[in-house]
C-alpha positions in Angstrom: 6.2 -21.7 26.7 3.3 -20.1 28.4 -0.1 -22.0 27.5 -1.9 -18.9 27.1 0.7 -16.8 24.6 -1.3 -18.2 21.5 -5.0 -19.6 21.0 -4.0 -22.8 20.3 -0.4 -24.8 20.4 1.0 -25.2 16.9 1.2 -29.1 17.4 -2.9 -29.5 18.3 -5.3 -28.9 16.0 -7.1 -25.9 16.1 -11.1 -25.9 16.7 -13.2 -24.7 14.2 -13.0 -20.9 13.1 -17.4 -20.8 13.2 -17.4 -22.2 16.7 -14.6 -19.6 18.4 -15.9 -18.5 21.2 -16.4 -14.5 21.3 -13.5 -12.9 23.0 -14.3 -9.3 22.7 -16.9 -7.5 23.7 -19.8 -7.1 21.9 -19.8 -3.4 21.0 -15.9 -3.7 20.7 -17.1 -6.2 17.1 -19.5 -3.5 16.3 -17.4 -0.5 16.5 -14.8 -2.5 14.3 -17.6 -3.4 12.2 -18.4 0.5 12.1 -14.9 1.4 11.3 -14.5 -1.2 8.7 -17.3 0.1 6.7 -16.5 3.5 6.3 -12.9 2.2 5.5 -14.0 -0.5 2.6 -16.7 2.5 1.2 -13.8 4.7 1.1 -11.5 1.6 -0.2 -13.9 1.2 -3.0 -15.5 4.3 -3.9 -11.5 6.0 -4.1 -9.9 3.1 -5.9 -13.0 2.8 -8.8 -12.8 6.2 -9.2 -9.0 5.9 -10.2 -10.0 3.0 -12.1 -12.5 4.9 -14.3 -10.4 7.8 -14.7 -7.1 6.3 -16.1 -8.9 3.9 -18.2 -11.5 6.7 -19.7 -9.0 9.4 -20.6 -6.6 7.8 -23.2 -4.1 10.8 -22.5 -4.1 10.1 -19.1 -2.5 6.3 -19.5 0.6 7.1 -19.9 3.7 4.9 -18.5 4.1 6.4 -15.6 0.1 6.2 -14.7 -0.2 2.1 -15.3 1.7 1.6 -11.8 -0.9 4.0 -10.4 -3.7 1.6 -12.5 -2.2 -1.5 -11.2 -1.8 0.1 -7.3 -5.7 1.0 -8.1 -6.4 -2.8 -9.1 -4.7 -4.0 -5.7 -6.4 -1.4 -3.5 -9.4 -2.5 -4.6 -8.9 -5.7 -4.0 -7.7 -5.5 -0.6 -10.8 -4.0 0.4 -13.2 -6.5 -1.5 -11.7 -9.8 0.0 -9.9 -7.6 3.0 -12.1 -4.7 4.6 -15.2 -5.8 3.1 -15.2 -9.3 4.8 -14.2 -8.1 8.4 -16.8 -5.8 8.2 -19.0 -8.3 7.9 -17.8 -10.9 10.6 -17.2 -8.6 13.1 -20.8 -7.7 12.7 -21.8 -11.2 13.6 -18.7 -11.6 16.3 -16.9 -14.3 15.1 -15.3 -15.3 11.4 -18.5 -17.9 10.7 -17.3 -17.9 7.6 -15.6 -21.2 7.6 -11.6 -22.7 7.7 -11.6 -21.9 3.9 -12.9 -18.4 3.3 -9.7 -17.6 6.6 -7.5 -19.3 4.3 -8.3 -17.0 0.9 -8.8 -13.7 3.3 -5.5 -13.9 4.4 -4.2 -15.7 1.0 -5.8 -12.3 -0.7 -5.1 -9.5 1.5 -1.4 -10.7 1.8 -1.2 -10.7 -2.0 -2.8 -7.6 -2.9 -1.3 -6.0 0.2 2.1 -6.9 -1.2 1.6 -6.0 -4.6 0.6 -2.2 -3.6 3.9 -2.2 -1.2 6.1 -3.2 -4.1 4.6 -1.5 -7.2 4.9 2.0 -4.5 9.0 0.7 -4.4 8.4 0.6 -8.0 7.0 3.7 -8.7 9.2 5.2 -6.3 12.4 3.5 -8.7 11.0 4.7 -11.9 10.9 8.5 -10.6 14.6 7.8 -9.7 15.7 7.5 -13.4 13.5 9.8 -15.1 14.6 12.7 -12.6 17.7 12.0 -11.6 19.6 9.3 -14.4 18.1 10.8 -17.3 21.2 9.8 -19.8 21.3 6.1 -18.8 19.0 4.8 -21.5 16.4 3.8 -19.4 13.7 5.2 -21.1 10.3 4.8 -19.1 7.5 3.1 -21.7 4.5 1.1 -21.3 6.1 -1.8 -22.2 8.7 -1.0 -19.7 6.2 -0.5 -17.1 4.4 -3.7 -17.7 7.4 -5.9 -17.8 8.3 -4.3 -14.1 4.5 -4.8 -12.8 4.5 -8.4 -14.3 7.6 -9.0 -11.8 5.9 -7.5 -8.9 2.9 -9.4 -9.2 4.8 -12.9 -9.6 7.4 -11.8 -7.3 4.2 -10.9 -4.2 2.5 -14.2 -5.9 5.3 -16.5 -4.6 5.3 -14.7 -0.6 1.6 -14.9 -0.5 1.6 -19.2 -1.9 4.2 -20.6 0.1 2.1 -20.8 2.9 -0.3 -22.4 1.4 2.5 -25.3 1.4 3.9 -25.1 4.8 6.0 -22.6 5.1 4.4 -20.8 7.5 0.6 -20.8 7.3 -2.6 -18.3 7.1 -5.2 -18.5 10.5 -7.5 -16.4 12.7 -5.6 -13.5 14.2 -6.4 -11.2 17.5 -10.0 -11.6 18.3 -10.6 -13.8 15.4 -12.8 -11.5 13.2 -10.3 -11.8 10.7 -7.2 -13.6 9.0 -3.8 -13.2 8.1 -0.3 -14.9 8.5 -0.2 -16.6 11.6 2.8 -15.0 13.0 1.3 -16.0 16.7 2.5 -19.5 15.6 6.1 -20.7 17.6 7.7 -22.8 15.5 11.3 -22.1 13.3 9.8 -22.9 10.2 7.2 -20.1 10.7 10.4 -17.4 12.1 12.3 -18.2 9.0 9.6 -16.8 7.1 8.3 -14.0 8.8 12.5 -13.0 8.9 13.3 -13.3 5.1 9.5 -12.0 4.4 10.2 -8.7 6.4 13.6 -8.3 4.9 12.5 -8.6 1.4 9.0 -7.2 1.5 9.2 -4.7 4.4 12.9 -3.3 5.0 14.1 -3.5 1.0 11.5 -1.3 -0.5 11.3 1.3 2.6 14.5 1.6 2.0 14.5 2.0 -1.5 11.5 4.4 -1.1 13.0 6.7 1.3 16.4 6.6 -1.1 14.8 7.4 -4.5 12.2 10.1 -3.0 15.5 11.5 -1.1 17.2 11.9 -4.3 14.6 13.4 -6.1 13.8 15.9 -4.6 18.1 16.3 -3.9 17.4 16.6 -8.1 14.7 18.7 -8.0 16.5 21.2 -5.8 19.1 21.7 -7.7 17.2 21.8 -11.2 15.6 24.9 -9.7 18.4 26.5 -8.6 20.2 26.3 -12.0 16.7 27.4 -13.0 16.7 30.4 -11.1 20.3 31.2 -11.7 19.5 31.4 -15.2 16.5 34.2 -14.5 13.9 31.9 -14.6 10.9 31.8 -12.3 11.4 30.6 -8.5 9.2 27.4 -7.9 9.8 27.4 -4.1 6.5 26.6 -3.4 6.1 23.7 -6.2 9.0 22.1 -4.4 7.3 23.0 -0.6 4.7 20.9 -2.3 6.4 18.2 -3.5 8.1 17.7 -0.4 4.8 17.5 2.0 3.5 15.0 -1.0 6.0 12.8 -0.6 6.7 12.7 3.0 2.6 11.6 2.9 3.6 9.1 0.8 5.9 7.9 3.2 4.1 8.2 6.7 1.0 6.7 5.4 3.4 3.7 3.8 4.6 3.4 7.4 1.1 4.0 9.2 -0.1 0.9 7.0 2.7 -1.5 7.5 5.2 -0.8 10.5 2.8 -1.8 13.5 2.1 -5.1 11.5 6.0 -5.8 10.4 7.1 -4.7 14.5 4.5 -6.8 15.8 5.7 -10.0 13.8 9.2 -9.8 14.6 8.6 -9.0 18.2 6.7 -12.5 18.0 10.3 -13.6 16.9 12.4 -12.1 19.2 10.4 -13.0 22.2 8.3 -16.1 21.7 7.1 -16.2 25.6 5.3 -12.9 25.3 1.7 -13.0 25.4 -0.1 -10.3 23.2 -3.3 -9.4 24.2 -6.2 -10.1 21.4 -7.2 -6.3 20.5 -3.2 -5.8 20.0 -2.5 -8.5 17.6 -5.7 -7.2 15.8 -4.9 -3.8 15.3 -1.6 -4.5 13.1 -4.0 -5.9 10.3 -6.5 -3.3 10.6 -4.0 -0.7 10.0 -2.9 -2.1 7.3 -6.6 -2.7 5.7 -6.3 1.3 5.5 -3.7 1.4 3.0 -6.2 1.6 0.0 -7.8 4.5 1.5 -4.5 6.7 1.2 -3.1 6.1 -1.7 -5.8 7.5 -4.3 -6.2 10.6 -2.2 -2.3 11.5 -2.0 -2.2 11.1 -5.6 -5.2 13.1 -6.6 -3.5 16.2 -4.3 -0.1 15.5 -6.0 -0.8 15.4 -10.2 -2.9 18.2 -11.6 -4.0 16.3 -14.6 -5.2 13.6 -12.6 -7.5 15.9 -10.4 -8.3 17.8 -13.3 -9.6 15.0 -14.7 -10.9 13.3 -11.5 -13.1 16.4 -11.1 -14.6 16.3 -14.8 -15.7 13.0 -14.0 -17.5 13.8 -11.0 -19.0 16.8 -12.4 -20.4 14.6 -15.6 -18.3 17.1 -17.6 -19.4 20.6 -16.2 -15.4 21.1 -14.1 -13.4 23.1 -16.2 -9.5 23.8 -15.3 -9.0 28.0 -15.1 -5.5 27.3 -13.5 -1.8 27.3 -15.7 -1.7 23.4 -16.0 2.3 23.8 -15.2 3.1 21.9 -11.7 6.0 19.9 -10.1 6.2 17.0 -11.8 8.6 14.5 -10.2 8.7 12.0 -13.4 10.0 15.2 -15.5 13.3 14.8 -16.8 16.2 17.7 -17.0 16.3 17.4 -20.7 12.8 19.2 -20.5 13.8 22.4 -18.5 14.7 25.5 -19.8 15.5 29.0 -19.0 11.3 30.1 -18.2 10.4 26.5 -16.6 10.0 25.2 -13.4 10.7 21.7 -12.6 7.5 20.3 -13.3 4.6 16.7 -8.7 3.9 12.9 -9.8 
């Protein structure tokens, strides 16, 4: 194994994470610092304003929304313990932070990372049987939808503590302004994580995304046909809508996660290869961006959430001239008649 393909062999001990010397250049940590900002003041700003929304409008907590809640709650998070800290240790060039504080960054952004991935698969599931199994008895309620985030949250809980334990491990990644999984690590008890860790909380919910959002809108399609057969209004440009909303969903899912998920099993596939330091950072920093996205596709998407997003803003004064009827992709058939259109979220 080439001596310089990782910072420090997995068998040695590694130095201390305050005394690292810098490997980057200096304005490369500030403009990372820079970037970081804006991305935790957006991180923040976006994911309270969900927050206050959801839980100040009593008709706007309905079953559906709690996943939104809880993906608000783990946005947030990620760029408290995530964005927030990097921010502040690539302003001083190195993670002076301590051994610890790696530890719990990469502990918490792992976590909360995970959580958002899998409540998205969730939300993404739930759609699937309101739209498109509407007679199956699974009934969408908030006792329902707390049951399924309970899961998520103990289900990411257990792939973000077993390496706390020695399977795998957390450590300084790229040019050590920030932590994560230490993929960089050769050694079979690390490749047998990062290989069941990508199959179950990479590969499975992409794949159930793309399959329930694919039927959906299949669904939706064909509501509006027997819509329009029946002389009811076309809703061609609800669904054009629908569509660019959920294909958002879906690129910013993989913006956010694929360069970090390629990247680790690359590490697996090719041990020898050395990856230079601003390329093993970048994965992570990609990923830091997820909370950004999320609150803004969802404001574009549901009308009664920007509706209400902008009456918050305005301290009261926005008021909604527009027909509040939109595409609503948690509608179910049993709701559509003859003057109807499928009604985004």
């Amino acid at each position: 194994m080439d001596g310089n393909s990782t910072l420090w062999s997995s068998n040695s001990r590694p130095p201390p994470i305050d005394t690292v010397p810098t490997i980057f250049p200096r304005v490369g940590y500030s403009i990372l610092s820079y970037l970081m900002f804006l991305i935790t003041l957006l991180s923040v700003f976006n994911n309270c304003l969900v927050i206050t929304v959801i839980v100040r409008n009593p008709s706007v907590l309905q079953p559906m929304n709690i996943f939104i809640l809880s993906l608000a709650v783990s946005d947030l998070l990620i760029g408290l313990c995530g964005s927030l800290v990097v921010t502040i240790t690539n302003y001083h060039g190195s993670f002076f932070i301590g051994h610890t504080a790696c530890v719990f960054q990469g502990f918490a952004v792992n976590y909360f990372g995970l959580v958002s991935l899998c409540t998205l698969t969730l939300l993404a599931f739930e759609r699937y049987n309101v739209v498109c199994k509407p007679k199956t008895g699974l009934k969408l309620s908030v006792r329902r939808s707390i049951l399924g985030l309970l899961f998520v949250w103990i289900f990411c809980l257990f792939w973000a503590v077993t390496p706390l334990f020695g399977w795998s491990s957390y450590g300084p990644e790229g040019v050590q302004t920030s932590c994560s999984l230490a993929w960089e690590e050769r050694s079979w008890n690390n490749y047998s994580y990062l290989m069941l860790y990508t199959l179950l909380c990479f590969i499975f919910p992409v794949t159930g995304i793309i399959y329930c959002y694919s039927k959906v809108l299949t669904s939706m399609n064909k509501l509006n046909r027997s819509v329009e057969l029946q002389g009811g209004r076309s809703s061609q440009k609800e669904n054009d809508h629908a569509i660019s909303m959920v294909l958002a969903m879906i690129v910013a899912f993989f913006v956010c996660w694929l360069p970090y998920t390629v990247l680790s099993m690359v590490v697996v596939v090719n041990p020898e290869l050395h990856i230079p330091p601003l390329v093993a950072t970048m994965p992570m920093y990609f990923a830091k961006t997820s909370p950004v996205y999320n609150p803004i596709i969802y404001f574009l998407s549901n009308k009664q959430f920007r509706d209400t997003t902008l009456e918050v803003l305005s301290c009261g004064r926005y008021i909604s001239h527009e027909p509040s009827v939109s595409i609503n992709m948690c509608s179910s058939s049993r709701n559509i008649n003859t003057h109807s259109k499928v009604s985004p979220l």
